[in-house]
N, C-alpha and C positions, 0 to 999 in steps of 0.2 A: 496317635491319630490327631490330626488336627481338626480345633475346634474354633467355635466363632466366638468372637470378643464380646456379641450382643445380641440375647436371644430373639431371634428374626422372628418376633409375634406378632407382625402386620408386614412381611415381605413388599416389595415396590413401591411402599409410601416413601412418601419425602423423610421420616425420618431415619428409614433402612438403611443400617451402619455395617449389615452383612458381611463378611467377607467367602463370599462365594467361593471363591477359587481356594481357597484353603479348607472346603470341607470336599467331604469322597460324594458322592451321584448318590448313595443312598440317604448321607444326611441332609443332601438339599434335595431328596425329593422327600424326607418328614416334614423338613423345616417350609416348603410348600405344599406340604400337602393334596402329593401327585404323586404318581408310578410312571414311568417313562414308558412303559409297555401298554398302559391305557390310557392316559391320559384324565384331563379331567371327565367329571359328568357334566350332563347339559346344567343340570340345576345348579351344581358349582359355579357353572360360568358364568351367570344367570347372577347370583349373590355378589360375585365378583368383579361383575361387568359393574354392579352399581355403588359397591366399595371404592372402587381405584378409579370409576370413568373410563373416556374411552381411549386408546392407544393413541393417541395424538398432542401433538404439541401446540401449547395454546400461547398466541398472539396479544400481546399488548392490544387495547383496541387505541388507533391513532388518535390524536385531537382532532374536534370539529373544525373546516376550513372556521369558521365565524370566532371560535376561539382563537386560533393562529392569527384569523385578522385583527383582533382586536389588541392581540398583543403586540403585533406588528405597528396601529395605530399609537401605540403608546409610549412606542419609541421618542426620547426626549427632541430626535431632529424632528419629529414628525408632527410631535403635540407644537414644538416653537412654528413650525409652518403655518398647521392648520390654525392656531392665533393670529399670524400674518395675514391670512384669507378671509378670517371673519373681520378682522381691524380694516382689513380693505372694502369688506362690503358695507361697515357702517362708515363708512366717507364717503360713500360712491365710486369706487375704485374698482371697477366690475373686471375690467381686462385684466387689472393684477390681483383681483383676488382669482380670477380664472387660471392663471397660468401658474401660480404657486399651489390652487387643488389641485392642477394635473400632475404636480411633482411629486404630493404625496400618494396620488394615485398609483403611479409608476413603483415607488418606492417600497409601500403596502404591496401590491401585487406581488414584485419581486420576490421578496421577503417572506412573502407566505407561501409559493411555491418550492423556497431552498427548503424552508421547514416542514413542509410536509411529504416530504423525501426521509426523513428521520426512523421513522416506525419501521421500516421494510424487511430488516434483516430479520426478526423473529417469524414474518410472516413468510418470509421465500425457508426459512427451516418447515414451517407446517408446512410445504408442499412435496417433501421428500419422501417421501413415504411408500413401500411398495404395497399396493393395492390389494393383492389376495396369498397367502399362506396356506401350505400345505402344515394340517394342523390334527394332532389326535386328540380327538374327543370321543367316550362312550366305546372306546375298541377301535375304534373307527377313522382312516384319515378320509378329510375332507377339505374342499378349496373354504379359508374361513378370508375376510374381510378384513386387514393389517387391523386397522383401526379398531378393532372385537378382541383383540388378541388383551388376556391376564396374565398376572401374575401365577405361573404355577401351569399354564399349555406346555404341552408338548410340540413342538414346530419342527420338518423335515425338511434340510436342506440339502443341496446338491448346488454343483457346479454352476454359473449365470445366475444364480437367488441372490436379492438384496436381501440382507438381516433385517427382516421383519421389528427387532425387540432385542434389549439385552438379555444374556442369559447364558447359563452352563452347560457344556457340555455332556452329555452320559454317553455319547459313543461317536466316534471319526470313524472316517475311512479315507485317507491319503488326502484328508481335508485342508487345504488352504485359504487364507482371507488377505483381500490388501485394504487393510486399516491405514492408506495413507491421511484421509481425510481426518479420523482423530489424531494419527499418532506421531505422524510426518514420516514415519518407515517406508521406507522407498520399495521395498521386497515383500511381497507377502510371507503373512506369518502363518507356519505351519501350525495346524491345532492338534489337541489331543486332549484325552480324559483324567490325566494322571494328577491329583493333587496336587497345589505347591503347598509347601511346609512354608515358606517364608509370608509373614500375611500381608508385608508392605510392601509386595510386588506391586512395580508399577504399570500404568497400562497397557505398554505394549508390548510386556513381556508373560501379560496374563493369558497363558498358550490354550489353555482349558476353557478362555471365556469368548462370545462373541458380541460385539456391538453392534446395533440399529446403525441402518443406513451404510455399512459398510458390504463387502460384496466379496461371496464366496466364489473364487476364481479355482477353486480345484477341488474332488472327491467331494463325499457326502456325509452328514452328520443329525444329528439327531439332540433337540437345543431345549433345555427347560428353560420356561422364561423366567426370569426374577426380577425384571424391572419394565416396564409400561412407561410411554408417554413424556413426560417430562422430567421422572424419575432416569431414564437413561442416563447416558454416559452423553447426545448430543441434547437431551433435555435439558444438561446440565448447562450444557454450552448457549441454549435459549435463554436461562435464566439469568447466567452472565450477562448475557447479551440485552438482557432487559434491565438490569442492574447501572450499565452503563452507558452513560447519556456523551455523545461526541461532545467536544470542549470547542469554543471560539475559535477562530485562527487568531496568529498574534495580532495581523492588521485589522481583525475587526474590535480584538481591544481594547488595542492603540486608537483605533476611532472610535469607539465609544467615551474612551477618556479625552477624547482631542471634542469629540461634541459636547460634554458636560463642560469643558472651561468655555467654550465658544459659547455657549449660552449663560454662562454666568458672567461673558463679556459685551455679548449683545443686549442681554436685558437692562445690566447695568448701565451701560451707553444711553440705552431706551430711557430710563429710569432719570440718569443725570440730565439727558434732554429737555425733556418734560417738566420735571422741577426747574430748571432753570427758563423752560419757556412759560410756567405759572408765576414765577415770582415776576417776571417781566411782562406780564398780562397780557398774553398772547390769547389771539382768538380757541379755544380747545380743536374746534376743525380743524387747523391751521397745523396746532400740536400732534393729533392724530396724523395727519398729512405727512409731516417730519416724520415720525416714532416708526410709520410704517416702512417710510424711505430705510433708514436707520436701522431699522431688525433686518429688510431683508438685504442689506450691503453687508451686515454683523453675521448673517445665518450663513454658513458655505451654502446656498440652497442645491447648489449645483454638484455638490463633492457627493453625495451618495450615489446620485446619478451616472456623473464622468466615473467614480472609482468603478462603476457595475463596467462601464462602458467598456473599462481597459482591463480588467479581469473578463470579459466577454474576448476581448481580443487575445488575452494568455492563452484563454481555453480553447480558442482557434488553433492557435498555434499548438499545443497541446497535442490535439486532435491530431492535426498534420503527420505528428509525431508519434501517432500511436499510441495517447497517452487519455484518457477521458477525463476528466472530473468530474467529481458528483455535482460537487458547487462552486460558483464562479471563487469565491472568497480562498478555496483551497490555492487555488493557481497561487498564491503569496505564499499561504504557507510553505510549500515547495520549497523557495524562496531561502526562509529560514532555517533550512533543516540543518541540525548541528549531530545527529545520531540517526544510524539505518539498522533495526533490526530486522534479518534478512529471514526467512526461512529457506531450507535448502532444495528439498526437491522440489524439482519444477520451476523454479525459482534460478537458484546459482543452477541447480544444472538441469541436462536434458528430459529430467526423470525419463530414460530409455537407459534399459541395463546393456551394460555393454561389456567386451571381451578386453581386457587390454593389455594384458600380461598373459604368459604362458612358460610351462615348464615342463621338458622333455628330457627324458635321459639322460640329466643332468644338467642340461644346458635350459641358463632361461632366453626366453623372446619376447620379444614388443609387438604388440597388434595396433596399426595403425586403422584410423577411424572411429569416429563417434557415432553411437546411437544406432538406428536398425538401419542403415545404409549398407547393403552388400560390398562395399568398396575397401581396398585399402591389404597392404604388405606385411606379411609377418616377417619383421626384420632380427635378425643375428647379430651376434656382439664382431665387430671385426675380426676378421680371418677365419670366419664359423661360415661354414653354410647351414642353410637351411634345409634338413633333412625332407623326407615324403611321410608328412604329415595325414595321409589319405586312412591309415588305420584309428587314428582321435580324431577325424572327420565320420568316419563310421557311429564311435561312440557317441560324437554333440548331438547329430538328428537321430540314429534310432535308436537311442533312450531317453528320448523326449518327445511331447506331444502336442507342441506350439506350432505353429504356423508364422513367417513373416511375408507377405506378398513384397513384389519389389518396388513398390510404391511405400513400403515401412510401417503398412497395416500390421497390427498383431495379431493372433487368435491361439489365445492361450496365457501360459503363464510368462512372465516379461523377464524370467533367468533366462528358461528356457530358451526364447528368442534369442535371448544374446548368445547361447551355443549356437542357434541354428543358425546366423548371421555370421559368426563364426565357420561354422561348415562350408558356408557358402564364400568365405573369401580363402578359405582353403580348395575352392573348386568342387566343393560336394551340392547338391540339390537335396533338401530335407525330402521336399515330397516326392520327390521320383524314387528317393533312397526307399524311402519306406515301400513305394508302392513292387519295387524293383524285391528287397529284403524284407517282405512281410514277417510278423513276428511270431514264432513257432509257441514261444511261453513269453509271460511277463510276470514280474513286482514290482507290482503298482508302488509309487513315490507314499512314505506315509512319514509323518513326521515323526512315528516312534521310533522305527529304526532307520529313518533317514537317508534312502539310498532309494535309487528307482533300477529293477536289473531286465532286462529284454533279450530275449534270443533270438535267431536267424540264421539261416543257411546263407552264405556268403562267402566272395571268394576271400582266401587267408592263407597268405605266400605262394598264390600260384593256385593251390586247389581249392574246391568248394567243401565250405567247411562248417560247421556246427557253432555258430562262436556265439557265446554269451559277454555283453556290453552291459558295465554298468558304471553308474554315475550317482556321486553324493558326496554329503562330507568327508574330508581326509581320514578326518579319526575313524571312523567307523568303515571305509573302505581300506586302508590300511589296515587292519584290524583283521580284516578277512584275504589280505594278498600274502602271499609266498615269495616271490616272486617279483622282477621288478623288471622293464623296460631299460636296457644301459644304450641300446645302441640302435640302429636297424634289427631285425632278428637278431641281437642277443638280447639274451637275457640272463639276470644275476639272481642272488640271492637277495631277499627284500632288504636282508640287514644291512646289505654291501654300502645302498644308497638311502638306507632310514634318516641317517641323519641328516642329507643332505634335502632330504623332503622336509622335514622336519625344520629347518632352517629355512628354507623357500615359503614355507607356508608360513614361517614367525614373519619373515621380511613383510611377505604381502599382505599380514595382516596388520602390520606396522604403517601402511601407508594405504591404508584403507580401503581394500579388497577383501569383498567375498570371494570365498577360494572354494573350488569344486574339486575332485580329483575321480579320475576314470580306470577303469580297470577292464580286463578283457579274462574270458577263461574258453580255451578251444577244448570243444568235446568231443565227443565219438558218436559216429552214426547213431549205435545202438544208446544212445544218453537222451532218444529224444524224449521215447517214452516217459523217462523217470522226470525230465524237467517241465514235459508237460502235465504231469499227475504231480509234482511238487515241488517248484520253481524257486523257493524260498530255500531248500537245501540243498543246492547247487552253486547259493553265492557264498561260494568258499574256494580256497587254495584259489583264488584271482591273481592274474599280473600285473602289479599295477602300471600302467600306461602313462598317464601325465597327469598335470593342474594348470586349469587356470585362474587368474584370478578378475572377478567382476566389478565395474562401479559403475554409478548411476555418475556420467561425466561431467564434466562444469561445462558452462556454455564458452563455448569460444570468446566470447567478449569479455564473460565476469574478472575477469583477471584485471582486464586494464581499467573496466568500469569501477575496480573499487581501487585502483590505483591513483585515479583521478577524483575518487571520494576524498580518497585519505589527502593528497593534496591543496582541495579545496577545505580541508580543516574537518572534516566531515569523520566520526568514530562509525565502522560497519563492524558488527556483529553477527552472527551467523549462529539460528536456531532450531534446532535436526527434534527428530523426532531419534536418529540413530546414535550406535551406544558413540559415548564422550572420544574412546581410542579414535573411531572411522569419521569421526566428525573432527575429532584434531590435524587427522593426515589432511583431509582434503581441506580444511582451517588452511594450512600451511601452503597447501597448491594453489590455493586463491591468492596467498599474497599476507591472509592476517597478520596480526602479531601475535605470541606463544600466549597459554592462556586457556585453559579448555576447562567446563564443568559440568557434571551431570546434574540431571533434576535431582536424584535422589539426595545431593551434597546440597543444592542449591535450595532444596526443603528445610533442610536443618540449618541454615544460614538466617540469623535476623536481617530485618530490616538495614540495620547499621552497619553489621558485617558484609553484607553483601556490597554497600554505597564505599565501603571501605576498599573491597577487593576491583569492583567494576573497573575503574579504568585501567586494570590489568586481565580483565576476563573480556575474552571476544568469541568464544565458541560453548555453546550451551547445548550438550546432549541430553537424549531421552526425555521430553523435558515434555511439561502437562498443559493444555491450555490458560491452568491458573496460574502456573509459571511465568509465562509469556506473558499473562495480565500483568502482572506482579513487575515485571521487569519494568514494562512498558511504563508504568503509572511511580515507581522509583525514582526511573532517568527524568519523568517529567517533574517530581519532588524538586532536582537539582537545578531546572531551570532548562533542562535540554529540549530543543523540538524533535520528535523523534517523529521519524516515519516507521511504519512495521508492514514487511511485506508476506505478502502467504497466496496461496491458492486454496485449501483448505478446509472445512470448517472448524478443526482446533487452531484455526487462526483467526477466527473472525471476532471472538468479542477483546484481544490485543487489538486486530485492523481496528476497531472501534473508537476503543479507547486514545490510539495514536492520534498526534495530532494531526500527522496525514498518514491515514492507512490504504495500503496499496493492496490490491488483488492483481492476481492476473487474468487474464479474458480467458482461460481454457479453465481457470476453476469452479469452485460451487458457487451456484446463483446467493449461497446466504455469503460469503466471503465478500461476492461482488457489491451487496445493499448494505453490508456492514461499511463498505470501503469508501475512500473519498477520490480515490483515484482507481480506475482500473488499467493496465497497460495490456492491449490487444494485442499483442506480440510475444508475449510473458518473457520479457526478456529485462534482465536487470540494469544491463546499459541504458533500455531506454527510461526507467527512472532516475540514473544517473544527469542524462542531459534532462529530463523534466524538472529536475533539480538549477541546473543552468538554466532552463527559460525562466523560471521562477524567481530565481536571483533576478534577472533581467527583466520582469515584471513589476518585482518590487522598485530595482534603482529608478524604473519609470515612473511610478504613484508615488515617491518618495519627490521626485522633479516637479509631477505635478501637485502636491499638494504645496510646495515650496513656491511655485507659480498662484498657486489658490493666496492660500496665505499670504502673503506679501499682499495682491490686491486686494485681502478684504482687510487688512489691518489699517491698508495706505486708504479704505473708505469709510472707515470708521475714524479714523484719526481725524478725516476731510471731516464726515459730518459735526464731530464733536470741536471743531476748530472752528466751521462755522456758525453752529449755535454760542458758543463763549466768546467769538470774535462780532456776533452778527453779522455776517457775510452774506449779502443775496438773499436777505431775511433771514438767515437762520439753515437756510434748504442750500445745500450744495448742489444736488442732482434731486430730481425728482422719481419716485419708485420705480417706472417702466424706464426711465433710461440703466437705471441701477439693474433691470431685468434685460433689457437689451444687452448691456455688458456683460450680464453674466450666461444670458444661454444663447446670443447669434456672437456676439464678437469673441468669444472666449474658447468658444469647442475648436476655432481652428491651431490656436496654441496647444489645444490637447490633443489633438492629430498628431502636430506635431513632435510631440512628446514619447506618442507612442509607435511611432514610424521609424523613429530615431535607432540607427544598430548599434549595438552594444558591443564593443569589445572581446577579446577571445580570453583576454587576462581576469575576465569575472570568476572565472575556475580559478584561481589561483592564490585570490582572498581567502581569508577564515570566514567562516559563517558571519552574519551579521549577531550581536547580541542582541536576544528579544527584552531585556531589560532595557538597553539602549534604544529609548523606541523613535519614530517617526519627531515627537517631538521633545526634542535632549535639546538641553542647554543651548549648544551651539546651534543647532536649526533652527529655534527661537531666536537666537542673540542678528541671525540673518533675518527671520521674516521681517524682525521689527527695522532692520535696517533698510531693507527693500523697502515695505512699508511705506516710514516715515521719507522718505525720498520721493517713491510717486506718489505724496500725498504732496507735499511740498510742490513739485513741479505743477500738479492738479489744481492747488489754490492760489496759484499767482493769477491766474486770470479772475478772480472771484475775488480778490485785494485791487489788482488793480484798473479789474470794470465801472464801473455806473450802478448808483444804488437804484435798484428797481421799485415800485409800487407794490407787487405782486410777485412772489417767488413760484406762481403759477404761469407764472406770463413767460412767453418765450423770450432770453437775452443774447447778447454778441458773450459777454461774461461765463453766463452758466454752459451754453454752447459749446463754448471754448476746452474749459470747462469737463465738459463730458469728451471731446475730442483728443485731448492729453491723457484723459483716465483710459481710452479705448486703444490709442495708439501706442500708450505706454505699457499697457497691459498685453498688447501685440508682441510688441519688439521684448520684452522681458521674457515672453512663450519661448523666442529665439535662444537668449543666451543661458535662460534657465535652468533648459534639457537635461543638461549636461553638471557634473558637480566632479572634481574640481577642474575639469578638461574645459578649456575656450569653446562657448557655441558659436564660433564662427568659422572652427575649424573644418575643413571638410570631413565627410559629404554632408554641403549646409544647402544646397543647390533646391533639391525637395523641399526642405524644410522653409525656405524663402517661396517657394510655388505655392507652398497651402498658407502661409500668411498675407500672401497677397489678397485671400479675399476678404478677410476684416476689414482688410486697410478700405477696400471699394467700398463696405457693408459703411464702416464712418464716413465714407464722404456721400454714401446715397440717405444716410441718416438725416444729413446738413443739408438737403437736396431738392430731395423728393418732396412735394408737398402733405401726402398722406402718413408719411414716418413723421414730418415734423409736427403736425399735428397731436401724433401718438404720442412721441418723444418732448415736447414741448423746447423743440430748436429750431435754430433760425441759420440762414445762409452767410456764411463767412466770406472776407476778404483775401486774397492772394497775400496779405500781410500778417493777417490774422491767423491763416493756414501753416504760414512760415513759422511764426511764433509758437503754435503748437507743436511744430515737427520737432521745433528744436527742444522746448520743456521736455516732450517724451523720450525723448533719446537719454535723459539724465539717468533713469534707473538701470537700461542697458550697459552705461558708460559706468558707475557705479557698483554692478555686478561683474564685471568684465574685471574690472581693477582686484575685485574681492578676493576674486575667484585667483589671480594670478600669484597673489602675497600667499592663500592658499596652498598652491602647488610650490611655492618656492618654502613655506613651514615644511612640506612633506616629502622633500625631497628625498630624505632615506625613509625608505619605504620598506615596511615594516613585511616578512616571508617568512612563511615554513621552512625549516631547515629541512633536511631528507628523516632526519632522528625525528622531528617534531610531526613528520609530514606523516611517518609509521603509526604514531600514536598519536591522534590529535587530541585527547583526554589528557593526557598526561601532559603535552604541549601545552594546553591551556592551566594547567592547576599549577606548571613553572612558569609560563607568561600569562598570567591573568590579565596585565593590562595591554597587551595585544588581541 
């Protein structure tokens, strides 16, 4: 007899190490202190209700909006602004300190609305819950309230019941459950009362146990609770889920480190200004005047902004695509993704069980068609025909009790359907058969003995006949057949073709079919009486008829979609709730590489052993939601971006954890608030291309931060050139022309930027490395050289103007001046785009439409009397104008030349081999520096 590890002295607390399924109904109904035939008393549940609390799953409470805003305030871009705002108000600088608090305004706002999207996924688990339970209490069942339900009730389920609570079984009847949502089991799993001896059964092989929130889809049973509330098996999954907090995208930070040196370079600027305009005895006004110029030409003040701008634009596109994000910030991640752990049903495939094999009288056949569509040919190996299949058309519908409408509604259990889907493309009608061949006796489907048997008057070779159909596993309808199908009306002796079933059934289960096998037995008029007074001793001396074999199909696309992963450098993994064999064959139908594990093995694996084996492991059976944690938070140990996709809720605290965790639109609302992505198509392709937009998102924020940067280095270089040179006092530009440049003349460069199409060859790179960030060596060794060029071009007019009285007063100099900084900062929008491709290549055509209006915006700056005013500019000469055009064209001329010496270094271009492209893991650990 099997015993438990830990005497269950407090049953359903958090510290209950029970193993249920390893003791018999009589010792989990001591060890709870219950009778299944009475259940508890009122006063029990009474004592108990205030022990354990109430059956529900409890919620993190969110942060307050005013804590998230203040955290959001505190952001280091946010605090250097809001100093820029108060510095402007004590100068009298009222219009720019205005226009920098509306930036932090915007910024704050934003920011506290991605954040308070965070909490949700704990909260949509508490809403799961089914409302009322049919419950024995005091002798007595009564409708009891989910949430009232203890440790130690008796609960009665039947057919359409969500499991109320975890707990054990003490009695089935041809009871089934589809635990897809904890277990990823694509089939529902049959129950029963029978003890396992083994006590490190894993979950979805615990046949005797039922879990909350899953849904008994067949027969009735009768459940002692042993866990309440958070203590379950998806309590467990809450707690997870609360445990772990989503992580940054790489590009938030990359710009979080790219705003700490920016502000240890604008203060310092600030800082060297200022000393050097004290030791020069400068008016302090004058200083403040400068310093505030100075920090906000040093602050990107604009890059939080544009970056939301153009992640606003990814998630458009996104959308278009089927594809949601939770946060604008994710659209990048995508971007980066270098690892896909998949889940499989519903995911890679249709989750619709489907027919796709068959074997008849020795002969096997192909059933074409996926999923509950009535369509499609049972095809023969060459030179065979296809016999009159109408007698295992008999068997699929009247020994089963599904329903599929032609619309590919189900009603029922989802094998079944695939018989009946089945029948129906062999020309049979489930429900006419039945209504036509009503059922004289039945045995009912029961997981103990595994078979379901049904009788009928029907015709059988011509006359009406007495015939009993039955349908279950091989082993146990073989078991009970004599007899055996060889031909048309012949028939042999069962041993003639044992082996050859016996063989048929290793193959299909080699390649990852569930295999059913049918059998038929013709009686005698006078046989009705006895099989109707006892049904069960009748299923004997059977024919056996045929097999087929079942899977839950791949999606027509998965194939090519992870074909064009692995191309793009991209390692996909696939993680089943089913055993490691059926999860290996269809591993292999996909396209993976060889490699399969189950959780049980991947339990007893360290840390180290596993990071040792991974990049030869791509298929992970039976496997537990801490599994999937565990993996998820491994591959991110090693530096990988992992996205993890699922429908499910033993997928949502992985979805979490990932750095982009994907749901699908058809699954649980907790999957969906855990996720960062949802794709309302549940189709894996279309992560695949949101992967491509994402690349294509980032190559664009990567162009425009390369556009930012360059102009704030080239204005800081200016300010600091001319406070040590004295130039125009000391003031190159004054703050609102520095603000004019950065939010009316600038955003049409980022239009531009983000208008710009991307190529088809972005598929074909390796991931980007998130080590390798935004700002590496080399895209520094550029800004600086952009940069110091339009800074250069920028202060020839300011060297060789007229020294002014006042660096407040409007000049032809400073003018100039701002005119070089705006027009060069235009035309750099143009060739910038693009890295290392010419931006002048076509299609430049748009890209010159939306920069034409900066160019107006500078000359109605120089113009208009009320901008010059603003701006402190004055009206230029036809010579003057000349002379700017041509300073600004230097850093386009300059970049243009860069970019060419670029593409001629790169000329051999670095590709996946077809080897490298199978396994981009192993690819990378022998080309690391690719």
């Amino acid at each position: 007899m099997a015993q438990t590890t830990q005497a269950p002295a407090a049953p359903g607390t958090s510290g209950d190490e029970t193993r249920w399924w390893a003791l018999t109904t009589e010792e989990v109904e001591r060890a709870l202190g219950t009778r299944a035939s009475t259940g508890l008393t009122s006063a029990e549940v009474g004592l108990r209700q205030r022990q354990y609390g109430p059956n529900t799953l409890t919620a993190q409470a969110p942060p307050s909006v005013w804590s998230v805003l203040l955290g959001q305030l505190r952001d280091p871009m946010n605090l250097m602004l809001v100093a820029v705002a108060v510095v402007s108000i004590a100068i009298g600088q009222g219009s720019t300190a205005a226009i920098v608090g509306f930036l932090v305004l915007v910024n704050v706002v934003i920011g506290t609305r991605q954040e308070m999207q965070a909490r949700k996924s704990v909260d949509a688990l508490a809403t799961m819950q089914e409302p009322m339970s049919r419950v024995l209490r005091d002798g007595a069942v009564s409708l009891v309230p989910a949430h009232d339900l203890v440790p130690g009730d008796v609960v009665e389920l039947e057919a359409g019941d969500i499991v109320p609570a975890d707990g054990r079984l003490a009695r089935t009847a041809t009871m089934e459950t589809q635990e897809a949502a904890l277990t990823g089991e694509s089939a529902p799993i049959g129950k029963a009362t029978t003890t396992l001896a083994d006590e490190d059964v894993p979950l979805g092989d615990r046949a005797n146990m039922v879990f909350q929130n899953t849904a008994v889809t067949r027969g009735t049973g009768t459940l002692l609770v042993t866990s309440t509330g958070m203590t379950t098996q998806i309590g467990h999954i809450a707690t997870l889920l609360s445990s772990v907090e989503k992580t940054k995208s790489p590009l938030q930070r990359e710009l979080d480190s790219l705003t700490k040196v920016l502000g240890a370079i604008a203060w310092s600027a600030v800082a060297l200004i200022v000393v050097i305009g004290l030791l020069r005895g400068d008016p302090l006004s004058d200083l403040l005047f400068l310093a505030t110029a100075v920090a906000i030409s040093a602050i990107p003040t604009g890059l939080p902004t544009f970056v939301q701008a153009m992640l606003a634009y990814g998630a458009k596109q996104l959308a278009a695509a089927k594809a949601i994000v939770a946060n604008l910030s994710d659209v990048e991640t995508l971007g980066a993704t270098s690892a896909i752990n998949s889940d499989k049903t519903g995911t890679l495939t249709l989750n619709q069980m489907t027919v796709t094999a068959l074997w008849l009288g020795g002969q096997h056949y192909t059933v074409e068609g996926a999923g509950y569509a009535k369509t499609g040919r049972i095809l023969a190996p060459a030179g065979a025909e296809v016999p009159d299949l109408t007698p295992l058309a008999y068997g699929l519908c009247l020994a089963s009790d599904a329903l599929v409408s032609d619309a590919g509604d189900v009603v029922g259990d989802p094998t079944e359907a695939a018989l009946v889907v089945l029948a129906a493309k062999l020309g049979v009608d489930a429900a006419e058969s039945r209504q036509t061949y009503p059922r004289v006796a039945e045995v009912p489907f029961d997981s103990a003995y595994k078979f379901m048997a049904t009788a009928h008057w029907m015709p059988w070779r011509g006359t009406r006949s007495l015939v009993e159909v039955v349908k279950g596993g091989p082993d146990v309808v073989l078991q009970r057949c004599t007899h055996a199908l060889a031909a048309p009306g012949q028939f042999v002796d069962i041993d003639v073709l044992r082996a050859a079933i016996d063989a048929e059934q290793e193959r299909l289960a080699q390649t990852g079919l569930r295999t059913l096998a049918f059998a038929v037995r013709i009686l005698e008029p006078a046989d009705e009486a006895g099989i109707v007074a006892d049904p069960m001793s009748y299923v004997e001396r059977l024919v056996f008829v045929g097999m087929v074999g079942i899977m839950d199909p791949l999606r027509p696309s998965a194939k090519i979609s992870v074909e064009i992963a692995h191309r793009a450098g991209i390692d996909v993994r696939m993680i089943t709730g089913d055993h490691a064999v059926t999860a290996s064959a269809i591993g292999t139908d996909l396209g993976l590489p060889p490699g399969a594990i189950s959780g049980a093995e991947l339990a007893r694996m360290t840390d180290e052993e596993l990071l040792d084996r991974l990049p030869d492991l791509h298929v992970f059976g039976r496997v537990t939601p801490e599994d999937k944690l565990r993996l998820v938070q491994l591959m991110q140990s090693q530096g990988l971006v992992v996205a993890m996709t699922g429908d499910a809720v033993n997928d949502a605290a992985a979805i979490k954890q990932a750095d982009i965790g994907v749901a699908m639109g058809s699954g649980s609302e907790v999957t969906k608030q855990a996720a960062r992505l949802v794709l309302t198509d549940d189709n894996f392709s279309t992560l695949v291309h949101a992967v491509e937009l994402g690349r294509s998102i980032y190559q664009k924020i990567t162009a425009y931060i390369r556009f930012q940067m360059s102009q704030l280095i080239g204005l800081v270089v200016l300010f600091l050139l001319a406070t040590i040179a004295d130039l125009n006092g000391g003031v190159a530009l004054t703050p609102m022309m520095v603000l004019f440049l950065n939010f009316f003349v600038c955003v049409a460069p980022v239009v531009a930027i983000m208008l710009d199409p991307v190529g088809p060859e972005i598929m074909s790179r390796p991931p980007r490395d998130p080590k390798q960030g935004i700002g590496n060596r080399h895209a520094i060794g550029r800004w600086i050289l952009y940069g110091l060029v339009l800074c250069a071009a920028t202060a020839v007019p300011l060297v060789a103007g007229e020294d002014q009285l006042s660096p407040t007063e409007p000049s032809a100099a400073m003018t100039m001046a701002f005119v070089v900084m705006g027009l060069g900062s235009t035309l750099s929008g143009l060739v910038l785009r693009r890295e290392p491709e010419s931006g002048l290549l076509p299609p430049v055509l748009s890209a010159v439409k939306v920069l034409s209006l900066p160019v107006l915006l500078m000359i109605l700056a120089t113009e208009l009397d009320f901008l010059q005013g603003w701006l402190t500019t004055q009206s230029l000469t036809g010579t003057q104008w000349l002379a700017s055009i041509g300073l600004a064209l230097a850093l386009p001329v300059v970049a243009e030349l860069d970019k060419l010496l670029m593409r001629r270094r790169r000329a051999v271009t670095v590709t996946l081999t077809p080897e490298e492209a199978v396994s981009p893991a192993r690819a990378r650990e022998a080309r690391p520096a690719a």
